[in-house]
C-alpha positions in Angstrom: -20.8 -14.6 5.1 -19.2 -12.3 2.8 -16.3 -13.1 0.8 -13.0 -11.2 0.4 -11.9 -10.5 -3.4 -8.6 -12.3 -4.4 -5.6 -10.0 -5.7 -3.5 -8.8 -4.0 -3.3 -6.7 -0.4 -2.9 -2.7 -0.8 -0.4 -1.2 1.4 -1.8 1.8 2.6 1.5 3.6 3.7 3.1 2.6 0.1 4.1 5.2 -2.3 4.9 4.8 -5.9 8.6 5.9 -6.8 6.6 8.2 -9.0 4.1 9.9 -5.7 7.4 10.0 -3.8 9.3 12.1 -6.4 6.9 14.4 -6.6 6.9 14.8 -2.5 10.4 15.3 -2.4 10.7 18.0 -4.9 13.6 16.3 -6.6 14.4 13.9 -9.4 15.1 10.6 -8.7 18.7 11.1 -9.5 19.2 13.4 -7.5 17.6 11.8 -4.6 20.1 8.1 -5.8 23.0 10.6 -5.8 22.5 11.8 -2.3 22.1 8.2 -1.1 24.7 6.5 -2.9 27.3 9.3 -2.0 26.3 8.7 1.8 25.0 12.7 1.7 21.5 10.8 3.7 20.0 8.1 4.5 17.8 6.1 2.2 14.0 7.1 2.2 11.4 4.6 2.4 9.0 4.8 -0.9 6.5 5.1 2.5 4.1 7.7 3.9 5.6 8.1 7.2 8.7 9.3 5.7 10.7 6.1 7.2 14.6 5.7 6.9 16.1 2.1 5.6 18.8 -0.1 4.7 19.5 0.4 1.0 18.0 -3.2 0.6 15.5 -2.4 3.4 11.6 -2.4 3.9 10.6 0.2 6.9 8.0 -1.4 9.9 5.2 -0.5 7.5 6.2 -2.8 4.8 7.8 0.0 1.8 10.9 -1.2 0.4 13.8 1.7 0.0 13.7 4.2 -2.8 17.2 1.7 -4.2 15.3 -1.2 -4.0 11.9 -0.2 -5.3 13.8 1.3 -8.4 15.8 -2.4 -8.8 19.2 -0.8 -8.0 20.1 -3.4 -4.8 
């Protein structure tokens, strides 16, 4: 029997806020000041490019760009 390794569980679908700046080609103020001004909806830090509640996770389990970044 083989024994799993405590610590905790990777999300494979999870992006840093870091990774997901770089994807979107924009700085993160930018991307806050489209959200907050209701320009789009709030992105997912996620690899599936999910939509969310400000205070949201998406189905795979990534918290919104607001939340990651402590702003809700």
């Amino acid at each position: 029997m083989t024994q799993r390794k405590s610590g905790p569980i990777c999300n494979p679908y999870r992006l840093s806020l870091d990774q997901f700046v770089k994807l979107d080609g924009r700085t993160l103020d930018e991307i806050l000041a489209a959200v907050v001004c209701d320009v789009e909806p709030a992105p997912a830090l996620c690899t599936q490019l999910c939509e969310v509640e400000w205070d949201g996770t998406c189905p795979h389990g990534c918290p919104s760009l607001l939340r990651a970044a402590g702003l809700v």
